[in-house]
C-alpha distance (Angstrom), angle and dihedral (degrees) to the residues before:
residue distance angle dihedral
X1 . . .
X2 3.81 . .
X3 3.82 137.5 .
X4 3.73 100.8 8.4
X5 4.10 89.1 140.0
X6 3.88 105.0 79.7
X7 4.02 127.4 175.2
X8 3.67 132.9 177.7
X9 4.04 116.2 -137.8
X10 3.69 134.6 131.6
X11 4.04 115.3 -65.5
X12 3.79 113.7 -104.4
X13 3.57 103.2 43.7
X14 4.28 129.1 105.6
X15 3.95 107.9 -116.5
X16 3.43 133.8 173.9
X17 3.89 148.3 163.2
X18 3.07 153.9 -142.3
X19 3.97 138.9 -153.6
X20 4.03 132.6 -115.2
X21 3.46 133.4 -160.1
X22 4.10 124.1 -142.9
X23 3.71 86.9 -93.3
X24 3.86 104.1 49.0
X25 3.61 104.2 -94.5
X26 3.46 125.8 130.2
X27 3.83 132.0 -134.5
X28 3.87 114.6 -102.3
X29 3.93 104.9 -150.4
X30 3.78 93.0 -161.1
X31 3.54 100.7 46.9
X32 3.93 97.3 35.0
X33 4.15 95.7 -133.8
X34 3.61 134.8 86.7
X35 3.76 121.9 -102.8
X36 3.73 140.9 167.7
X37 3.78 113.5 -75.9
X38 4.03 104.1 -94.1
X39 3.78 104.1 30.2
X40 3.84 112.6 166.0
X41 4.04 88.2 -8.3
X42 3.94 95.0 -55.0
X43 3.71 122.3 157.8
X44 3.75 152.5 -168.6
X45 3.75 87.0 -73.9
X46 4.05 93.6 60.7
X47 3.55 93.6 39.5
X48 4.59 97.2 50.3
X49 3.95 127.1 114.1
X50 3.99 99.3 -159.7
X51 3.53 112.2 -126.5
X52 3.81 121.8 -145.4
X53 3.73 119.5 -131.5
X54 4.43 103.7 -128.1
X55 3.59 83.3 174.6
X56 3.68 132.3 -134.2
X57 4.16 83.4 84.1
X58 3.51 97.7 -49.1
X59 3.88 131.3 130.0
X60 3.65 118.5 168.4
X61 3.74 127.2 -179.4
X62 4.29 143.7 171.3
X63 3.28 123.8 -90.3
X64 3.64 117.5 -137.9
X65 3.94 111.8 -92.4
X66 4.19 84.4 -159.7
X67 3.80 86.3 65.5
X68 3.91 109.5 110.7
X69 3.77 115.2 -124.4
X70 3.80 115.9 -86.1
X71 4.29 143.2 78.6
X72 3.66 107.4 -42.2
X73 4.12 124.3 -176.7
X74 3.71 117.9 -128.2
X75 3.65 118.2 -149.7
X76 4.16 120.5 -172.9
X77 3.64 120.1 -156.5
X78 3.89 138.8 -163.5
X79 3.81 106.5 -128.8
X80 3.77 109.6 -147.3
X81 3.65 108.4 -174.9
X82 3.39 139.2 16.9
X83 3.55 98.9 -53.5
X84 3.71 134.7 28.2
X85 4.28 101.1 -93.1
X86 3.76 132.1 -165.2
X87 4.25 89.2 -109.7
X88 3.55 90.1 53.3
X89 4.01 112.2 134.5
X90 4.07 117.8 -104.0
X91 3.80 103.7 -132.8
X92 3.89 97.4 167.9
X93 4.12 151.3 19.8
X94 3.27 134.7 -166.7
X95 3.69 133.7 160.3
X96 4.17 133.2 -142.2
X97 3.28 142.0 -169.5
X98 3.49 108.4 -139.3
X99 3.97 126.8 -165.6
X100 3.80 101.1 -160.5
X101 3.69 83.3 -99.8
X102 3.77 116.6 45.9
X103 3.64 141.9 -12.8
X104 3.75 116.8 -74.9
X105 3.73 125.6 -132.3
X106 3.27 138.7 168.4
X107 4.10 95.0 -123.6
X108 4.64 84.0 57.0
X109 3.82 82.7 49.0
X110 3.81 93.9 50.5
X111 3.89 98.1 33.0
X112 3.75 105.4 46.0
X113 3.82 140.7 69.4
X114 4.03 114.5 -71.4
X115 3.96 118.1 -178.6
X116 3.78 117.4 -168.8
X117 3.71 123.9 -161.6
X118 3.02 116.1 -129.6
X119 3.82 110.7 -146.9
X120 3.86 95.3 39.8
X121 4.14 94.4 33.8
X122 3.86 91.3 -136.6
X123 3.41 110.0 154.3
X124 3.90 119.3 -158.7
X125 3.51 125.3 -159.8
X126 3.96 121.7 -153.3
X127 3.77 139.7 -148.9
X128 3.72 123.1 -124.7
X129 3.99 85.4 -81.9
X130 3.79 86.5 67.9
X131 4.30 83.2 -137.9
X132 3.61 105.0 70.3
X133 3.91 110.9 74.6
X134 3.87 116.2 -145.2
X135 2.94 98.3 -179.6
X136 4.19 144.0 31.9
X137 3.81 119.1 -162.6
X138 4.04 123.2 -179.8
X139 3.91 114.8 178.1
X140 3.24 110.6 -154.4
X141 3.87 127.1 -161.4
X142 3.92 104.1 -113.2
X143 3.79 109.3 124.8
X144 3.71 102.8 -112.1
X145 4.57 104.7 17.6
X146 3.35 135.5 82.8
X147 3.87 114.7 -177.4
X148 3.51 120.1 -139.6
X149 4.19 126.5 -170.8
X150 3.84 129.2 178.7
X151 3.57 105.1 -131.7
């Protein structure tokens, strides 16, 4: 996949992001895991996902296929030297929910091929490729909850 990360901010400018986990955490690129912010003296500049300018205040950028499946925070910043720096300036947010695979949304869900089983009542929901499955769904038959699990 490529450019799932988008941000809105005035043409002309170097942006870039980085990723969060539920607890904080942010993704380390080099070492493939998520740490606390600082580990062994890192910084903003070993943590950033460069963000390409498409003009007309758009920056787009790739979300790291490494990434585990699950809700992920998105945080934009304005680089203001060189190098991307722990005071740069956050200038967007976004969040994603991220099968391992692709970007989920709620217009793949509703558009694409989903197969339920019939004895179990698992419902899987596929990407445009019809093989890879974004998405794993098993009702269950408590009054009130339906469980819901990336795959």
């Amino acid at each position: 996949m490529a450019n799932e990360i988008h941000a809105n901010y005035t043409a002309g400018n170097t942006l870039y992001a980085v990723v969060r986990n539920g607890e904080g955490n942010v993704w380390y690129i080099a070492g493939q895991n998520f740490e606390e912010w600082g580990t062994d003296n890192r910084t903003a500049d070993d943590y950033d996902i460069s963000l390409t300018d498409k003009s007309g205040s758009r920056y787009v950028g790739d979300f790291d296929n490494n990434i585990p499946a699950g809700r992920y925070s998105i945080q934009v910043f304005l680089q203001g030297g060189a190098n991307p720096a722990d005071s740069d300036a956050l200038v967007a947010s976004d969040e994603i929910l991220w099968s391992g695979t692709g970007k989920v949304t709620a217009d793949k869900l509703l558009a694409n091929k989903a197969v339920q089983n019939k004895t179990t009542g698992q419902i899987k929901y596929y990407d445009d490729d019809e093989e890879t499955v974004l998405l794993t769904h098993i009702p269950t038959d408590a009054e009130a909850t339906i469980t819901r699990m990336p795959s």
